[in-house]
C-alpha positions as CSV (number, residue, x, y, z in Angstrom):
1,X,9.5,-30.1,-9.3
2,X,12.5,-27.7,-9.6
3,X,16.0,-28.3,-8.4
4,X,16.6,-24.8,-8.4
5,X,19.1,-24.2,-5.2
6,X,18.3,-22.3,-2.4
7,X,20.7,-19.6,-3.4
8,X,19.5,-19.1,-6.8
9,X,15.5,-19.1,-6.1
10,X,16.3,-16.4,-3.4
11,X,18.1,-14.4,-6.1
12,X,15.2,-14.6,-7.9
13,X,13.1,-13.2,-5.2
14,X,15.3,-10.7,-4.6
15,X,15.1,-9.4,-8.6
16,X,11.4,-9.5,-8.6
17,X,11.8,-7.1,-5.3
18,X,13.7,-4.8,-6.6
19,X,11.5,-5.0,-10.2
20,X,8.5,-3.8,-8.2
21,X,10.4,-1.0,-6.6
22,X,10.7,-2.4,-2.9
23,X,13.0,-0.3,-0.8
24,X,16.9,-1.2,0.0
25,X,15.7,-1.5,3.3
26,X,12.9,-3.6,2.7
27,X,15.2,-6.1,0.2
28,X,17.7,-6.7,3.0
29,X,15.6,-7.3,5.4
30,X,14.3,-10.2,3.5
31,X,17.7,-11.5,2.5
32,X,18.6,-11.4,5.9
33,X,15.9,-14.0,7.3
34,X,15.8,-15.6,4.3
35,X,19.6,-16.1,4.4
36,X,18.9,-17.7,7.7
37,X,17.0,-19.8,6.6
38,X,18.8,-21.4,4.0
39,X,21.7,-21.6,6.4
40,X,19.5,-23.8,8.8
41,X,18.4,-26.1,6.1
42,X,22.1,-26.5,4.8
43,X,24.1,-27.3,8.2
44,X,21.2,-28.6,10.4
45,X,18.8,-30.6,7.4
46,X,21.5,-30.9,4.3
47,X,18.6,-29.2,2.1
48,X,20.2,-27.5,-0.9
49,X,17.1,-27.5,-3.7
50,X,14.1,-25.7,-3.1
51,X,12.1,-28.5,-4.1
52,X,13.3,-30.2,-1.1
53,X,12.1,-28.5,1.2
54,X,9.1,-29.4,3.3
55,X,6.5,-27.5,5.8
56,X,8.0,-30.2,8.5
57,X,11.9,-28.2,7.9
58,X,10.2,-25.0,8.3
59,X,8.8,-25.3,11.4
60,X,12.3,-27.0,12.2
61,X,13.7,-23.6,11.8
62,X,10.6,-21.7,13.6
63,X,11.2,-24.1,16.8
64,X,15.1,-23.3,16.3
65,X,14.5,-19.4,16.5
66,X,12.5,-20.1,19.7
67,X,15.2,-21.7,21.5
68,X,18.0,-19.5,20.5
69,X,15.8,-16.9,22.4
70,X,14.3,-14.9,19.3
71,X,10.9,-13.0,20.7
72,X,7.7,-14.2,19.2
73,X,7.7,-11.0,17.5
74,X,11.3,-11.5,15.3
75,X,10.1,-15.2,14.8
76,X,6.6,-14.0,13.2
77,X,8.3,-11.1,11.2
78,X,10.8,-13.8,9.9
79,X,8.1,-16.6,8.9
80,X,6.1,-13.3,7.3
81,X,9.5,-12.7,4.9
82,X,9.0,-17.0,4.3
83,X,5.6,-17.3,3.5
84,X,6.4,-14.0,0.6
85,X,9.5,-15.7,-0.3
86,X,7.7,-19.1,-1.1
87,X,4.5,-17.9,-2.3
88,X,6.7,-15.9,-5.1
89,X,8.0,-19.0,-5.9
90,X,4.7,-20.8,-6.2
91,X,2.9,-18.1,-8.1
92,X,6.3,-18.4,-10.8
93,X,6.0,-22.2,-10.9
94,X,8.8,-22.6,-9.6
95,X,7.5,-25.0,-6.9
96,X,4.1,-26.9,-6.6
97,X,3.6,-26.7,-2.9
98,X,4.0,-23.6,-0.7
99,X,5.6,-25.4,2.2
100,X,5.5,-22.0,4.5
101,X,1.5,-22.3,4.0
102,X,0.6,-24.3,7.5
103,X,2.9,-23.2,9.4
104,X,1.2,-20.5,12.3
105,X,2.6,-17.4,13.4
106,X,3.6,-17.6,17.1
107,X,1.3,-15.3,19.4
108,X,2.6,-11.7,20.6
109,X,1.1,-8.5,21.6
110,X,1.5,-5.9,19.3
111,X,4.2,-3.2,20.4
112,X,3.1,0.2,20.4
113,X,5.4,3.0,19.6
114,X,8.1,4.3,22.2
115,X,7.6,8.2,22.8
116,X,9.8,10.5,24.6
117,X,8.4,12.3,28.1
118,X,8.8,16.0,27.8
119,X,12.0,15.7,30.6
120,X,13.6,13.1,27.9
121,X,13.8,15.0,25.0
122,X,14.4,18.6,27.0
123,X,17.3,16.5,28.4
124,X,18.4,15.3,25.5
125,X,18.4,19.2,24.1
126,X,20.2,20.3,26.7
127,X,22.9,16.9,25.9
128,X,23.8,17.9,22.9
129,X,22.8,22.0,23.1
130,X,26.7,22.6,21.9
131,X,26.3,20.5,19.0
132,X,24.7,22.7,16.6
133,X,24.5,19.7,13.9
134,X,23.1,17.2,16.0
135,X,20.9,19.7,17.6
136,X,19.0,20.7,14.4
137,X,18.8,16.7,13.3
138,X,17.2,16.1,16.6
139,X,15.0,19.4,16.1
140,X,14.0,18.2,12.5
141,X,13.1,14.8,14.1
142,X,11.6,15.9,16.8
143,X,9.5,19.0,15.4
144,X,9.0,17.8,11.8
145,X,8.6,14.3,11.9
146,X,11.1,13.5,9.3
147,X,12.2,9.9,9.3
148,X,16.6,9.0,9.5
149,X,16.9,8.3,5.7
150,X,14.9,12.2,5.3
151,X,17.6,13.7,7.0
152,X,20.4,12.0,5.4
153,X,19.3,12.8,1.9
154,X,18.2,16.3,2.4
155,X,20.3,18.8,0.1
156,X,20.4,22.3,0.4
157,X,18.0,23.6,-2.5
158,X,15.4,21.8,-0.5
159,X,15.4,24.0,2.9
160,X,13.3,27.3,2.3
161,X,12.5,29.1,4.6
162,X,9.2,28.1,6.3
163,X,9.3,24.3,4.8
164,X,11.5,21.8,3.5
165,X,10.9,19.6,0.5
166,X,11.3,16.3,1.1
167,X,12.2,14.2,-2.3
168,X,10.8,11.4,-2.9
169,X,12.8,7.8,-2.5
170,X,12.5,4.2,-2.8
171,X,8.6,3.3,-2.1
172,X,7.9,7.0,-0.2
173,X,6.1,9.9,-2.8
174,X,7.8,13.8,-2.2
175,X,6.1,15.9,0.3
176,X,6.7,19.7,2.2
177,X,7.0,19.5,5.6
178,X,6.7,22.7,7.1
179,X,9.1,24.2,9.7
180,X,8.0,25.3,13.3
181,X,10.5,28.1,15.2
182,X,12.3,25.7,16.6
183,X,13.3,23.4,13.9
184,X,13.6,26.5,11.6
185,X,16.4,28.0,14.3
186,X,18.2,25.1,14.8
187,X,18.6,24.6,11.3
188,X,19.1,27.6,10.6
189,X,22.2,28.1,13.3
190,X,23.6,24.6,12.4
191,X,23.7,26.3,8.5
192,X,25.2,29.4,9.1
193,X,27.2,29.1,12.4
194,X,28.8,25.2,12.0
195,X,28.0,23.4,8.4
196,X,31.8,23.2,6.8
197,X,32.6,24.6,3.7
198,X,31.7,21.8,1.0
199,X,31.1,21.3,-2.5
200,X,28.6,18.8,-0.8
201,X,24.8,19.5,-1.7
202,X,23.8,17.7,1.4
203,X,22.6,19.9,4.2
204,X,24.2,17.3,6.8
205,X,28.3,16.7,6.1
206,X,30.9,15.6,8.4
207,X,34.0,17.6,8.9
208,X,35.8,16.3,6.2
209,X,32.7,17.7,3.9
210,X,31.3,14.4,3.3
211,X,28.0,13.3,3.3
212,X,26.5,12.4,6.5
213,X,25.1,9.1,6.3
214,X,22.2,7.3,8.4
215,X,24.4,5.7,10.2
216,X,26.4,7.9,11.1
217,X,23.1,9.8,12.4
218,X,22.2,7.4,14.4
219,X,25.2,6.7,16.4
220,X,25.8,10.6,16.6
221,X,22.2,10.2,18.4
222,X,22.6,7.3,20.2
223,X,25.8,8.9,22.1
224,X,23.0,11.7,23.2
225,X,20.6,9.9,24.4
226,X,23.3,7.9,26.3
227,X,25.0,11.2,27.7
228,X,21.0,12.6,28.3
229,X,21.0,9.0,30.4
230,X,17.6,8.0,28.3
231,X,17.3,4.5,28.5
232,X,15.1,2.2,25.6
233,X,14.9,4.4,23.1
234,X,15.6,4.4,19.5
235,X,16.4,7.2,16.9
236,X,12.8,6.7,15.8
237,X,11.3,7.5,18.7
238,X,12.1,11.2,18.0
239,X,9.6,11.1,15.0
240,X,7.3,9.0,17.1
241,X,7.1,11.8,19.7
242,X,6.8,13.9,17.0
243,X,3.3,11.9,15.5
244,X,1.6,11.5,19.4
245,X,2.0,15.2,20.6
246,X,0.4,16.7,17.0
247,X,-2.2,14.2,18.1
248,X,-2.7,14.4,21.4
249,X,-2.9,18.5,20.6
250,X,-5.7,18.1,18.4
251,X,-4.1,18.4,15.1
252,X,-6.4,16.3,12.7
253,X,-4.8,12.4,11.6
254,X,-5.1,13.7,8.2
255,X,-3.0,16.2,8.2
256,X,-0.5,14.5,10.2
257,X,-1.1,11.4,8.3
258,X,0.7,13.7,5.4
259,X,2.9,15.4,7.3
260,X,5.0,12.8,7.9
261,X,4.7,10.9,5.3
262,X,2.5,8.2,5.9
263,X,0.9,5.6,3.0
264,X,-1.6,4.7,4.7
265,X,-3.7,7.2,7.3
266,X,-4.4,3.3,9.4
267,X,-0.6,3.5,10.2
268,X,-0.8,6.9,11.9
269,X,-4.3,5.5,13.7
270,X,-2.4,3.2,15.6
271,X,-0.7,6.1,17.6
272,X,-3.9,7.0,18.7
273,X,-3.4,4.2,21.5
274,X,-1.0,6.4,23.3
275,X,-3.1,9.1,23.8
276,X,-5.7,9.5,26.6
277,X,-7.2,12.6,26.3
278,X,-7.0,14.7,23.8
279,X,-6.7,18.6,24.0
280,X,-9.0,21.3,22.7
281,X,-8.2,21.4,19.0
282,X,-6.7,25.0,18.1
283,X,-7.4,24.7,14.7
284,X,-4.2,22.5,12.0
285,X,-1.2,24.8,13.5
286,X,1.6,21.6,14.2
287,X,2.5,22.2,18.6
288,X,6.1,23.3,19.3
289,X,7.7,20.3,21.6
């Protein structure tokens, strides 16, 4: 058995993470519950080894989450980031015994995606209509699909003039996303009418030139959708919006499967919930929201 501490054996997990190329994103979130776990077993159980730990502790902690008023949704995607975390350190020896390995999932139903209703986003247009830079983000969201982090890292060489280039970053390959009118104008105003003079590469700055980080993105978009009076909605959503309408219009899963950048074409299947009929198909042109 090890007496490796808590702290130590998530380190571990955390290198072996980052080794097999796991987004930033992806790593925090499982430092995050994992964190919280070892907290728990420190204060509450006075567990500092790994080896100490037992499935009994576990479920300690799952029961905890429960009352503290965590949904059955946050308490499964926590055990989830457990039962990786301890099966690592099974696999490397590290421990003998998964202890995450009976303990059961609580039961939820499966959220689908949030879209916007065509009088939400035309509001939100019309919110933010004398903000050319938010405009276009919301335009490239909205029209193109591209996700927050897309939009932060996009750089000047990569707009042309029908398409952008998207690079490719942490676990997601490089793709062309092409550009309707809509998303082509707003970019296109935002570049030549507002963007500030910059030695930045980075199509989206702030007025001091800088960089424009996700972030900052999303609470630029969150004060829109609060001006637009949208309520429950998330930056997201936009590219959710984005994924039903192609769908719904009768663009083929395929082809928005790559649009937008999706692994796997059973992750864009699931937005097929949201649809309930589905309109004659004119063919792969992308419809202008």
């Amino acid at each position: 058995m090890s007496e490796l501490s808590l702290e130590n054996a998530l380190n571990l997990f955390v290198g072996a993470l980052s080794k097999k190329g796991k987004s930033t994103n992806t790593i925090v979130a499982y430092k995050g519950d994992i964190n919280q776990l070892v907290a728990f077993l420190k204060n509450k159980l006075n567990i500092v080894t790994i080896d100490a730990i037992e499935s009994k502790d576990i479920d300690a902690f799952k029961t905890d989450l429960m009352d503290n008023n965590y949904t059955s949704k946050s308490v499964s995607r926590k055990l989830n980031s457990f039962k990786n975390f301890f099966s690592f350190l099974k696999n490397e020896g590290v421990i003998t015994k998964d202890p995450s390995s009976e303990i059961q999932h609580p039961k939820y139903e499966n959220d689908l995606p949030k879209i916007l209703k065509p009088i939400e986003y035309r509001s939100l247009r019309d919110a933010c209509r004398n903000d050319l830079r938010a405009t276009a983000i919301v335009e490239l969201m909205l029209q193109a699909g591209l996700r927050i982090k897309e939009i932060e890292n996009l750089k000047m060489e990569n707009v042309k003039d029908n398409e952008i280039y998207i690079e490719s970053y942490e676990s997601h390959p490089a793709r062309t996303v092409p550009l309707n009118n809509s998303a082509k104008n707003a970019l296109k105003r935002y570049l030549d009418e507002s963007r500030y003079e910059t030695k930045s590469k980075s199509v989206f700055i702030t007025k001091t030139g800088r960089h424009l980080l996700a972030r900052n993105i999303r609470s630029l978009l969150n004060r829109y959708f609060d001006k637009a009076d949208i309520k429950d909605v998330k930056v997201n959503d936009l590219r959710n919006t984005f994924i039903v309408y192609q769908l719904k219009s009768g663009v083929p899963i395929d082809i928005v499967s790559q649009v937008v950048g999706h692994k796997r074409i059973s992750t864009t299947e699931k937005y097929l919930e949201l649809i309930d009929s589905r309109e004659e198909s004119k063919g792969i042109k992308l419809k202008e929201l």
